[in-house]
C-alpha positions as CSV (number, residue, x, y, z in Angstrom):
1,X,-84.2,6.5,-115.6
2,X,-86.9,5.7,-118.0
3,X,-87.3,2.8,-120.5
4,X,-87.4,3.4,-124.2
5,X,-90.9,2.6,-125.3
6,X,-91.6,1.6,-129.0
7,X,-94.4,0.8,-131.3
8,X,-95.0,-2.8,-131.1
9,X,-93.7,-4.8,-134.1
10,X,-91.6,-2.2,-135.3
11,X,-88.0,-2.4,-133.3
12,X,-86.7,-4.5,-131.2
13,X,-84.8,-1.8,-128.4
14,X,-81.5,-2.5,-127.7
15,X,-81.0,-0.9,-124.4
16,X,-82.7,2.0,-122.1
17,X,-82.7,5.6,-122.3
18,X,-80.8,7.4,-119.5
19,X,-81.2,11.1,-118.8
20,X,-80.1,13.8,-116.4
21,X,-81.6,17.3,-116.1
22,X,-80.7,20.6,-114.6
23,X,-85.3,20.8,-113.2
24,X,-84.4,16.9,-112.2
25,X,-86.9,16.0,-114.0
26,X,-85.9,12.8,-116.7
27,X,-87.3,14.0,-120.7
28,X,-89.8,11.2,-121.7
29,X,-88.6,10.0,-125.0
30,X,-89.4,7.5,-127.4
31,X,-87.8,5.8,-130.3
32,X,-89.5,4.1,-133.5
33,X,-89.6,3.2,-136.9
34,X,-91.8,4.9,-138.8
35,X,-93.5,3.1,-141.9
36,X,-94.3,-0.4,-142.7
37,X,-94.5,-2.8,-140.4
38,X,-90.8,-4.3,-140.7
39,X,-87.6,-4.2,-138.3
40,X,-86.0,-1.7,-141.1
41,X,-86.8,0.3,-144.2
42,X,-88.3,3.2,-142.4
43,X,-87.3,6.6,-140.9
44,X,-86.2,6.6,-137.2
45,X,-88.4,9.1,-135.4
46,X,-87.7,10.4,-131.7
47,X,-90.5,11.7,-130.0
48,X,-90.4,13.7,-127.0
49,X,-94.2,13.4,-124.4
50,X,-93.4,17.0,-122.9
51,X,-91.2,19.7,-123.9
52,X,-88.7,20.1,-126.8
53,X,-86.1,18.9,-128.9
54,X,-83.2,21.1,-129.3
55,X,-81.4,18.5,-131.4
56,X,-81.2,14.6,-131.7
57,X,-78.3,12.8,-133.5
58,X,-78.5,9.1,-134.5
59,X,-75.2,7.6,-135.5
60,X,-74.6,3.9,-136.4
61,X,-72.3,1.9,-135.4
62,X,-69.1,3.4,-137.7
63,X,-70.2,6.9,-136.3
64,X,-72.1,8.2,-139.3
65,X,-74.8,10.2,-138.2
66,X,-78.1,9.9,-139.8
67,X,-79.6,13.4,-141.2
68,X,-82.6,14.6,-140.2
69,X,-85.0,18.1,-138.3
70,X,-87.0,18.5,-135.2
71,X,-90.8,19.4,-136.1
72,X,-91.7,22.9,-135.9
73,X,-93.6,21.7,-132.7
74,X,-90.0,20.5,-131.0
75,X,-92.0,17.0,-130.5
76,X,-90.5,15.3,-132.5
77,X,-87.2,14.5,-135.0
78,X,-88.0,12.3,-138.0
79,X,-84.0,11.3,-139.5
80,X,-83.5,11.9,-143.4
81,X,-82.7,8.4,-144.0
82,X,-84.2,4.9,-143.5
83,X,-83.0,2.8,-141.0
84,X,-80.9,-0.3,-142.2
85,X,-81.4,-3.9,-141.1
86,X,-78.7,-5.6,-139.1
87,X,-77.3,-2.4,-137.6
88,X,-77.6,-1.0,-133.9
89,X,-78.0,2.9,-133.3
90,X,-77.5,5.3,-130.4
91,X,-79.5,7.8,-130.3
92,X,-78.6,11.5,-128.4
93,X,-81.3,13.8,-127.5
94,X,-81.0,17.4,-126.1
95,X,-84.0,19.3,-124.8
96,X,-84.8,22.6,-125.0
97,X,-85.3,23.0,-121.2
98,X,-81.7,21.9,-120.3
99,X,-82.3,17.7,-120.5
100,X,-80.4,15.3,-122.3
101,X,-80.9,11.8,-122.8
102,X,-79.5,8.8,-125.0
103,X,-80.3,5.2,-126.0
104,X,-79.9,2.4,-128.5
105,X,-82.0,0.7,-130.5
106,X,-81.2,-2.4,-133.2
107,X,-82.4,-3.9,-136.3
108,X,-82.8,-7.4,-137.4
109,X,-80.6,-8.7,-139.4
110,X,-81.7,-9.0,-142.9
111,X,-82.7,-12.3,-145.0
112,X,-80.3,-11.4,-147.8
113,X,-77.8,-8.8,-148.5
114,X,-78.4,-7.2,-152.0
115,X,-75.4,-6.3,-153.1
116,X,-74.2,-4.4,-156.5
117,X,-71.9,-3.8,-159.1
118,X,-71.3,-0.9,-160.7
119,X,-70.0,0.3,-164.4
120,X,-68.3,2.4,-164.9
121,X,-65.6,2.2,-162.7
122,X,-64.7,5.1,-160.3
123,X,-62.6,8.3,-162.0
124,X,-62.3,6.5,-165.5
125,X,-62.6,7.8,-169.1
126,X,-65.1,6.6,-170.5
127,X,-66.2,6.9,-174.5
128,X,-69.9,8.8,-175.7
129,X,-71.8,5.4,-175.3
130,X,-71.0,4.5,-172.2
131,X,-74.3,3.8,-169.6
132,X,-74.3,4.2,-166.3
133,X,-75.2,0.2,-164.9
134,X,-75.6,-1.2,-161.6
135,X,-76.3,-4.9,-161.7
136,X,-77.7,-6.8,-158.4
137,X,-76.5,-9.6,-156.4
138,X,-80.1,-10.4,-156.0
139,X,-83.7,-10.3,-157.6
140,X,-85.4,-7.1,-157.0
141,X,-88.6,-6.5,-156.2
142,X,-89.0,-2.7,-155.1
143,X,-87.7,-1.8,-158.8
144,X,-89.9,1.8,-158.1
145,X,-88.1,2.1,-154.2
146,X,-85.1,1.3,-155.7
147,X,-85.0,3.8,-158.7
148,X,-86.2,6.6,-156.4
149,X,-83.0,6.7,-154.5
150,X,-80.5,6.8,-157.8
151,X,-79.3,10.2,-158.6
152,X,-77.6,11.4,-161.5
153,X,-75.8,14.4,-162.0
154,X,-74.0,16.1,-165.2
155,X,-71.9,19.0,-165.7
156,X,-73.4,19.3,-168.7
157,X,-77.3,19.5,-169.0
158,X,-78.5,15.7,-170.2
159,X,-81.6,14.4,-170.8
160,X,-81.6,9.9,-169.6
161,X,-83.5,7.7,-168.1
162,X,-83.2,4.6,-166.1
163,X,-83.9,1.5,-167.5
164,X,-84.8,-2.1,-166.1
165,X,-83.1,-4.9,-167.7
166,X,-82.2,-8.8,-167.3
167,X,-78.6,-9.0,-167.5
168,X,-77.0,-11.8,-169.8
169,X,-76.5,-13.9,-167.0
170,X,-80.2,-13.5,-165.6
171,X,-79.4,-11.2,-163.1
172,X,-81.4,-7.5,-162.5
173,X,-80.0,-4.6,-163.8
174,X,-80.8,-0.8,-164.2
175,X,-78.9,1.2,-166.7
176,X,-79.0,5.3,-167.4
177,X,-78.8,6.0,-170.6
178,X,-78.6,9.3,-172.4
179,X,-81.3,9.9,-174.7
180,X,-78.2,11.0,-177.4
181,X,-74.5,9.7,-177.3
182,X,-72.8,11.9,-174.3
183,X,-71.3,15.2,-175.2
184,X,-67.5,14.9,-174.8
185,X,-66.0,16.0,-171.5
186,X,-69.4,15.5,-169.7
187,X,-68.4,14.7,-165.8
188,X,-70.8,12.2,-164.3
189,X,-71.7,11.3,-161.2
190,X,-73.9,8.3,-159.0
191,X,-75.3,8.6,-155.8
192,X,-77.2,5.5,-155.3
193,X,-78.7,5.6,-151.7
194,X,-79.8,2.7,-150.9
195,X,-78.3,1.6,-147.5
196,X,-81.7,0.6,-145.5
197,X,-83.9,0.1,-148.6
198,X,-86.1,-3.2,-149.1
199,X,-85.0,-4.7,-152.6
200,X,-87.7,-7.3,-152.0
201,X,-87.9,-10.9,-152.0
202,X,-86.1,-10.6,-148.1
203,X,-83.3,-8.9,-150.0
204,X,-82.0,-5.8,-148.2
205,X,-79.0,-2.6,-149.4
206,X,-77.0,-2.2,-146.0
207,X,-74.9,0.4,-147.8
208,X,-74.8,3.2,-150.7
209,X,-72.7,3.3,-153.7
210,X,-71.4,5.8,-155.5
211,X,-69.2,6.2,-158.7
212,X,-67.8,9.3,-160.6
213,X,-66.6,9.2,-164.2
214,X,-65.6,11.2,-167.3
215,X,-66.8,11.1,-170.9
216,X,-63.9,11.4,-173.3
217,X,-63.6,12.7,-176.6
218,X,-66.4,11.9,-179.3
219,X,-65.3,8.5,-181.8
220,X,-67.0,5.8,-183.2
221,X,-66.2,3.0,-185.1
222,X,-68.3,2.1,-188.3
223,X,-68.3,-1.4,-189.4
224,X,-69.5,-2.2,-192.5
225,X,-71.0,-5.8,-193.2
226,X,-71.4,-5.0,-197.1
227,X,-68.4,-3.5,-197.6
228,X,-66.4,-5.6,-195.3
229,X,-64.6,-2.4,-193.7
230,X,-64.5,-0.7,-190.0
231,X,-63.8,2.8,-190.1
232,X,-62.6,5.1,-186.9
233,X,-64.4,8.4,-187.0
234,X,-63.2,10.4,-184.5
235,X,-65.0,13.8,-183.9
236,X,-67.0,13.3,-187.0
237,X,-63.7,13.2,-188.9
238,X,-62.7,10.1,-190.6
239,X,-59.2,8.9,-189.5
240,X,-58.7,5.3,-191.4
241,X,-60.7,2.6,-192.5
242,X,-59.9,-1.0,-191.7
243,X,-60.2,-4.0,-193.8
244,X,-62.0,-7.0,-192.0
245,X,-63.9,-10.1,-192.0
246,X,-67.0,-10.4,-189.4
247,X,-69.1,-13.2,-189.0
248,X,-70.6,-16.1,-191.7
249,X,-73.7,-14.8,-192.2
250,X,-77.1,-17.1,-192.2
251,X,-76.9,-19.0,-188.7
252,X,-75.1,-18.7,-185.1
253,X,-72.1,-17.6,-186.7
254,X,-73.6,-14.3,-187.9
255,X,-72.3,-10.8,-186.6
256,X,-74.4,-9.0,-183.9
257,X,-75.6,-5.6,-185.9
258,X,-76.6,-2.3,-184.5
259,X,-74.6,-0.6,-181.5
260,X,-72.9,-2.8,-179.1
261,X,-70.4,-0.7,-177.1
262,X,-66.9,-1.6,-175.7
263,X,-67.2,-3.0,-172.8
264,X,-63.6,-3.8,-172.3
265,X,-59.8,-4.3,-174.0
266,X,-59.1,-7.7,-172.9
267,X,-55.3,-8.1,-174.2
268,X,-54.6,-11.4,-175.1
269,X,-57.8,-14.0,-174.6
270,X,-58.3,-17.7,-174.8
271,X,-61.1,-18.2,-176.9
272,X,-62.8,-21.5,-176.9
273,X,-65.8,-22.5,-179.2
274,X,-67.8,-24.2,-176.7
275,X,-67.9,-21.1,-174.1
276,X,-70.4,-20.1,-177.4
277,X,-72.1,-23.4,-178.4
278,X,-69.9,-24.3,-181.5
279,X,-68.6,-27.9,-181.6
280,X,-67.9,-30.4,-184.4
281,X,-66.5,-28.8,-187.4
282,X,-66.6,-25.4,-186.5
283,X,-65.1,-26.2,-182.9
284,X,-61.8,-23.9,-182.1
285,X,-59.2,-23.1,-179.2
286,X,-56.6,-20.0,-180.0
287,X,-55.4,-17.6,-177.9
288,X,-56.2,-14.2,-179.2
289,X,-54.2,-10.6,-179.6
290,X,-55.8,-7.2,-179.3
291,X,-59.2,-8.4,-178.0
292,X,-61.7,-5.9,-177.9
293,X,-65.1,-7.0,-176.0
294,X,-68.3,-5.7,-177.6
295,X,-71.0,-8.0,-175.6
296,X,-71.3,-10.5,-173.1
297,X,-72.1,-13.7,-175.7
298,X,-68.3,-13.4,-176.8
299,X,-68.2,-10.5,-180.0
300,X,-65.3,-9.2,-179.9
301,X,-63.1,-7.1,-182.4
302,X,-59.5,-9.0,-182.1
303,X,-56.3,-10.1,-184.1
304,X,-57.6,-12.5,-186.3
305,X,-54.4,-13.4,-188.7
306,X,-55.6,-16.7,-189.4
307,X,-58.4,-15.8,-191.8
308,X,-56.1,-12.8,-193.5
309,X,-57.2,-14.2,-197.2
310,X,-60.8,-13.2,-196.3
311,X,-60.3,-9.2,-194.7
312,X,-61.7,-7.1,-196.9
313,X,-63.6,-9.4,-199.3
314,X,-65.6,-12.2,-196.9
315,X,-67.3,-12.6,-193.7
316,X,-66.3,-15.5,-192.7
317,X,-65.7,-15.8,-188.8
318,X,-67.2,-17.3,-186.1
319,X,-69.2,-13.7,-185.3
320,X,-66.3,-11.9,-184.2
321,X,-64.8,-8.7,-186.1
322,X,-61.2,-9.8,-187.2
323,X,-58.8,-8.3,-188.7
324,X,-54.9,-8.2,-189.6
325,X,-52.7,-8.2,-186.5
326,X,-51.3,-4.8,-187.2
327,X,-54.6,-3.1,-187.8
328,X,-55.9,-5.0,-184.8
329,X,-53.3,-3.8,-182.7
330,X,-53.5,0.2,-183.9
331,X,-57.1,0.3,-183.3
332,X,-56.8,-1.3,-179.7
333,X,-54.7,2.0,-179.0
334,X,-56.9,4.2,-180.5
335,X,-60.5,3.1,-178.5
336,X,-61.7,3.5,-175.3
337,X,-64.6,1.6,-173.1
338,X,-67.6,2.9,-174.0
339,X,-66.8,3.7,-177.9
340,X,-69.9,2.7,-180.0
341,X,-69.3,-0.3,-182.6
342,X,-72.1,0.6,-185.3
343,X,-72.2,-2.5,-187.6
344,X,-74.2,-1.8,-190.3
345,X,-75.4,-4.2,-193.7
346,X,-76.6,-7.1,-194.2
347,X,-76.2,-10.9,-192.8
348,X,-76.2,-10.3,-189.2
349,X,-78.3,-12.1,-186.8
350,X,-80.2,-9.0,-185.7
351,X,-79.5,-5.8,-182.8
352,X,-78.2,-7.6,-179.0
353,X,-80.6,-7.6,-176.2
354,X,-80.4,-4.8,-174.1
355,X,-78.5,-6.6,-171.4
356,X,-76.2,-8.4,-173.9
357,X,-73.4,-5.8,-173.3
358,X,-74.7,-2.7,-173.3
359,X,-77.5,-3.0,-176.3
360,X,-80.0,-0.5,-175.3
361,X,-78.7,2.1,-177.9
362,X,-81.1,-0.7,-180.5
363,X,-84.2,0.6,-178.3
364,X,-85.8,4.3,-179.7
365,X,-85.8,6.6,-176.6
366,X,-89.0,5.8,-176.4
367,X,-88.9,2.4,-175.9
368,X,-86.1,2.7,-173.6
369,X,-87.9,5.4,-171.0
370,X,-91.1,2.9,-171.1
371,X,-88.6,0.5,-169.1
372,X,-87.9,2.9,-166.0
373,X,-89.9,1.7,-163.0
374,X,-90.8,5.1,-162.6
375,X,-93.2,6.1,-165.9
């Protein structure tokens, strides 16, 4: 029986390596990490002193086996993968001249766990604006590590990028965005392989994520500022025009212009004026039909039958889009998450940030590229 021998600093060994051969002579094998000098983050590498290796497997503690290949010298078997923190690993080796041998080896566990969320959900239908977004539990650092191990893939060629932004609550986020609204019945899907990566900041991924969605057919709804109308176009076809009233212009109670997307249909929602810093006079507390979420400062298209005398003719809201409770209710059926709202005129208070909903349709492509970790 032989001890495991490691690179100092590097991994802390769990156990010892065992081994039987047909010659009776025990393989000499060791484990390490590979990389920086940290307890994780790097790829597991079994090395063999004489001899070959036929084939090693690696397998955590839920029996998922890390990938990997032997060197064409047999000396060694770098895994495919970095080892995650907080995690213990047996490791199966098989010589070429008839030996075996296995051990295990741990991690330390991590400062933080960085954990994510991701949008859109898993096997929904999603509209032409929707972006891929995975917001994080924690700061991170490593934007560059991070972005390298986020794939994308299309059934229809797409040109996108990834894109670093500060979510509305402060929080880190990395969108993909198309560089044109998706073409309908696009299939998309996330592999985000992150278990074992270093998000900085003492933060660690101990898992991967993945997400699958479809893009559904191509609509958008036009509002109109000057005109005081929103109109559904659906497949460049206009299908009816709405009258409404948006927000006051000329102060907080302004409409957000440009391209906010639907983030969500919300039902019925208790909207309170100080959840968006209005008091005094302009204070309110109604619950709210047909609500229609177009960013996270609380836009939303909704049922709005209180101001009926002013649809069509005045913006006068609080910044919301309103509109008559039938009309409000018809277009609610008709949208999806991930329809573009274009709001075009005048008297808004300018595009949302980026990470106010999802607002990076106001940056050129150019602009938006410049924000991947990556350029």
């Amino acid at each position: 029986m032989r001890t495991l021998a490691a690179v100092a600093g590097l991994v802390v060994l769990a156990g010892a390596l065992t081994a039987c051969s047909g010659s009776g002579q025990d393989p000499e094998i060791s484990v390490n990490l590979t990389g920086r000098d940290a307890k994780a983050g790097g790829p597991v590498k079994v090395t063999l002193a004489e001899g070959t290796l036929e084939r090693v497997a690696v397998t955590d503690g839920k029996g998922e086996q890390m990938p990997g290949r032997v060197a064409e010298d047999g000396s060694t078997w770098i895994s495919g993968r970095r080892a995650a923190p907080g995690t213990t690993y047996r490791v199966r080796a098989v010589t070429g001249e008839g030996g075996s041998a296995k051990a295990f080896f741990a991690t330390a566990e991590p400062d933080r766990v960085n954990k994510v969320t991701l949008a859109p959900v898993l096997r929904s239908t999603v509209g032409i604006a929707q972006p891929l977004s995975i917001t994080f539990d924690h700061p991170v650092g490593n934007k560059a590590a991070v972005e390298k191990q986020l794939k994308v893939t299309t059934s229809a060629r797409t040109t996108g990028s990834w894109g670093w932004i500060k979510n509305y609550d402060g929080r880190d986020r990395v969108d993909w965005r198309p560089k044109e609204y998706w073409r309908p019945g696009t299939k998309v899907r996330l592999e985000a392989r992150l278990n074992g990566v270093d998000s900085g900041a003492g933060g660690w991924f101990v898992r991967d994520y993945s997400t699958r969605f479809t893009v559904g057919g191509r609509q958008v709804v036009r509002v109109d500022l000057d005109s005081k109308r929103a109109t559904l176009v659906r497949d460049g076809v206009w299908v009816r025009t709405l009258p409404v009233s948006a927000g006051t212009p000329g102060g907080q109670k302004a409409s957000w212009g440009g391209t906010s997307v639907l983030m969500s249909k919300e039902g019925t929602v208790n909207m309170r004026s100080e959840t968006v810093g209005l008091t005094g006079g302009d204070s309110y507390d109604k619950m709210v039909d047909h609500s229609m979420r177009l960013t996270w400062s609380g836009m939303y298209a909704h049922a709005a039958p209180w101001n009926a005398r002013y649809f069509g003719n005045t913006n006068h809201s609080s910044g919301c889009i309103g509109m008559s409770d039938a009309d409000a209710g018809w277009l609610y059926g008709q949208v999806r998450p991930g329809d573009p709202f274009e709001v075009t005129g005048s008297g808004s208070k300018g595009a949302p940030a980026p990470g106010n909903g999802y607002g990076e349709w106001n940056l050129s492509w150019r602009e938006w590229r410049a924000r991947s970790a990556l350029r």
